[in-house]
C-alpha positions in Angstrom: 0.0 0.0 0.0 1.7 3.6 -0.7 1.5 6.5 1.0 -1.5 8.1 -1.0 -3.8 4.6 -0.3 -2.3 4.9 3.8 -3.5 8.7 3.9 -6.6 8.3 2.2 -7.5 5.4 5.0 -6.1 7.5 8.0 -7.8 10.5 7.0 -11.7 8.6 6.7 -10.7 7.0 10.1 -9.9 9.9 11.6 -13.1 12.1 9.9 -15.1 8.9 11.2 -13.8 8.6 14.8 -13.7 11.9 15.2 -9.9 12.8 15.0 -6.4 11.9 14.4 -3.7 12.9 11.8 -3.0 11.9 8.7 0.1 12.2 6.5 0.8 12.1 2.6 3.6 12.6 -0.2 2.9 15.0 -2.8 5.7 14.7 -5.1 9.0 15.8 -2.4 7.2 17.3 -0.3 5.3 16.1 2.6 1.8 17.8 4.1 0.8 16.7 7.5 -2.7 17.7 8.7 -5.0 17.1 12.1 -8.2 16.3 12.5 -9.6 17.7 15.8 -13.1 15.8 16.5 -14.1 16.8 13.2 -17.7 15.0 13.4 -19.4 13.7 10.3 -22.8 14.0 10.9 -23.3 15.9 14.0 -25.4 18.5 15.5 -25.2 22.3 13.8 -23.6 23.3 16.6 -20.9 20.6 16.4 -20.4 21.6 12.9 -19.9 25.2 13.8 -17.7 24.0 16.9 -15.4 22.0 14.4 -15.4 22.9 11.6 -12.0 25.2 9.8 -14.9 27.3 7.9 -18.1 27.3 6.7 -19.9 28.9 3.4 -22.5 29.3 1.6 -21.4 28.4 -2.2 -22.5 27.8 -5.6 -21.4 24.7 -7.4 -19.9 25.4 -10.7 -19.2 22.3 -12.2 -19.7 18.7 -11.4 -18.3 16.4 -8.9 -15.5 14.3 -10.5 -13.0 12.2 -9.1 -10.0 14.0 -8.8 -6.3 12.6 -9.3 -4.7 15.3 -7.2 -6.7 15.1 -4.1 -5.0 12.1 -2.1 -4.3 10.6 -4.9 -5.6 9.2 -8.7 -5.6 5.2 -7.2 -8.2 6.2 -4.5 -11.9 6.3 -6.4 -13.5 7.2 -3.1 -13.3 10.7 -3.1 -14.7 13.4 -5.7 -14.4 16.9 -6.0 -16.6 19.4 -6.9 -15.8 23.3 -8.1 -17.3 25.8 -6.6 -17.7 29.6 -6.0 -17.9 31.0 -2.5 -21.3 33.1 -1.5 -21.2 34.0 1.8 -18.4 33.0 4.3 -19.7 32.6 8.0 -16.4 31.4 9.4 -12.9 31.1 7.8 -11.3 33.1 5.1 -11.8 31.7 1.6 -10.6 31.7 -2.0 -13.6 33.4 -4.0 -13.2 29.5 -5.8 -12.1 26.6 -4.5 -12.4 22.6 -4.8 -14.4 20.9 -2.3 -13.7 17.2 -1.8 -16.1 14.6 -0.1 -15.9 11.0 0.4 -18.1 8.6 -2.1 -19.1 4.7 -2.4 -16.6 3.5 -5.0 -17.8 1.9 -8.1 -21.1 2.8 -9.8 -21.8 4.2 -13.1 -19.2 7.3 -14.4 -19.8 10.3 -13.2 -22.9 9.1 -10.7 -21.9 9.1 -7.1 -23.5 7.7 -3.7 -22.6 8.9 -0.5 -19.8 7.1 1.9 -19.9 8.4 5.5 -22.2 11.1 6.6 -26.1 11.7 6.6 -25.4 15.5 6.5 -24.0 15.8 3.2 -25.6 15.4 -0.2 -23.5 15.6 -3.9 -23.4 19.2 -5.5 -25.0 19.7 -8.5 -24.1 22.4 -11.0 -26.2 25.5 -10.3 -27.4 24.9 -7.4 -26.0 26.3 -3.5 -25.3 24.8 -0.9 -23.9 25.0 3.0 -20.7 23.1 3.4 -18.6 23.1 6.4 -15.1 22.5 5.5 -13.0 20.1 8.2 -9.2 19.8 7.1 -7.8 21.7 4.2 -7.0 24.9 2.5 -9.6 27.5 2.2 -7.5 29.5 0.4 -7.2 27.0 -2.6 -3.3 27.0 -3.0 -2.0 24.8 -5.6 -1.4 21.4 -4.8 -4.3 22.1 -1.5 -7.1 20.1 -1.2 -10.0 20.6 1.5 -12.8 18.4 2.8 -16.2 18.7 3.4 -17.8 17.6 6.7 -21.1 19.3 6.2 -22.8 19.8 2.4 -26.6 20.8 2.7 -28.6 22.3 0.2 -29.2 26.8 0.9 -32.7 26.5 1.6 -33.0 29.6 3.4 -31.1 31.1 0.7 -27.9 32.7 0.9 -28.5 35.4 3.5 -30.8 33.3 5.3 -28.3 30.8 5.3 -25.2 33.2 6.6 -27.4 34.4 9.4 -29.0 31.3 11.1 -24.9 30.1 11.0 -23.2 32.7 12.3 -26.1 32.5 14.9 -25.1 28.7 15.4 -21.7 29.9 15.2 -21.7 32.7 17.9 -23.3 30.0 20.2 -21.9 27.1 19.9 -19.5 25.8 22.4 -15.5 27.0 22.2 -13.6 24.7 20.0 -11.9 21.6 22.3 -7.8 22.3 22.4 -5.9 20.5 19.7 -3.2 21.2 17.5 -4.4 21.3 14.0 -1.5 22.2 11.7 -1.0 22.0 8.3 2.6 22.1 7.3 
């Protein structure tokens, strides 16, 4: 197993037990990463507890496996382009990718969900909440983040950016962890 297949397994066990660290290769130089009780599938106020940012954002393209986030031998994870809304927490890229995890196999270009009941696949068009755990907000080459959170704007965008940074401004401090990215 290489480093890309080891990461790709440490980071869903860590998103699915709710933390850890994960390591991977890209090219010479390594990118280390913690998860810090990033939940899948928990309470609003969890999400906004955990999460490195959260946004409202228009997808711009379709969800497509992507070769450069983890790496092109792991099928289980697809990301989609999209442009950024509304930020409630974080500082964002005006575009950026956002990866999730996915069943592997299917049909091309259809996708079922892996790990969490709280996120759904983007479709062009449309907006959506996401809730970014690990990654790079910012979109830097070579970055890739990860979606904890994807859920359709149905209170539209400034609906949306409201009723989170509400959840946000009330949700409990964040526990202490070292998250770094290096």
């Amino acid at each position: 197993m290489n480093v890309k297949t080891w990461a790709a397994a440490g980071t869903a066990a860590a998103v699915l037990l709710g933390g850890g660290w994960y390591s991977w290769e890209r090219g010479s130089a390594p990118h280390t990463e913690s998860l810090c009780g990033t939940p899948s599938g928990g309470t609003d106020a969890e999400v906004a507890t955990s999460a490195q940012g959260i946004a409202v954002v228009e997808a711009v393209g379709a969800a497509a496996h992507d070769p450069r986030a983890v790496g092109a031998e792991n099928p289980e994870l697809v990301t989609t382009p999209v442009r950024v809304v509304a930020t409630m927490k974080g500082d964002f890229a005006p575009s950026i990718g956002v990866s999730q995890r996915v069943e592997p196999g299917g049909t091309p270009g259809s996708f079922e969900l892996a790990t969490s009941n709280r996120e759904v696949i983007m479709k062009p068009g449309e907006r959506y909440v996401v809730a970014i755990g690990p990654g790079d907000l910012k979109a830097r080459p070579g970055t890739t983040t990860f979606a904890t959170f994807i859920q359709p704007a149905r209170r539209g965008p400034a609906g949306e950016a409201d009723y989170w940074r509400n959840v946000i401004a009330t949700a409990p401090p964040k526990p202490i962890c070292d998250d770094t990215a290096g």
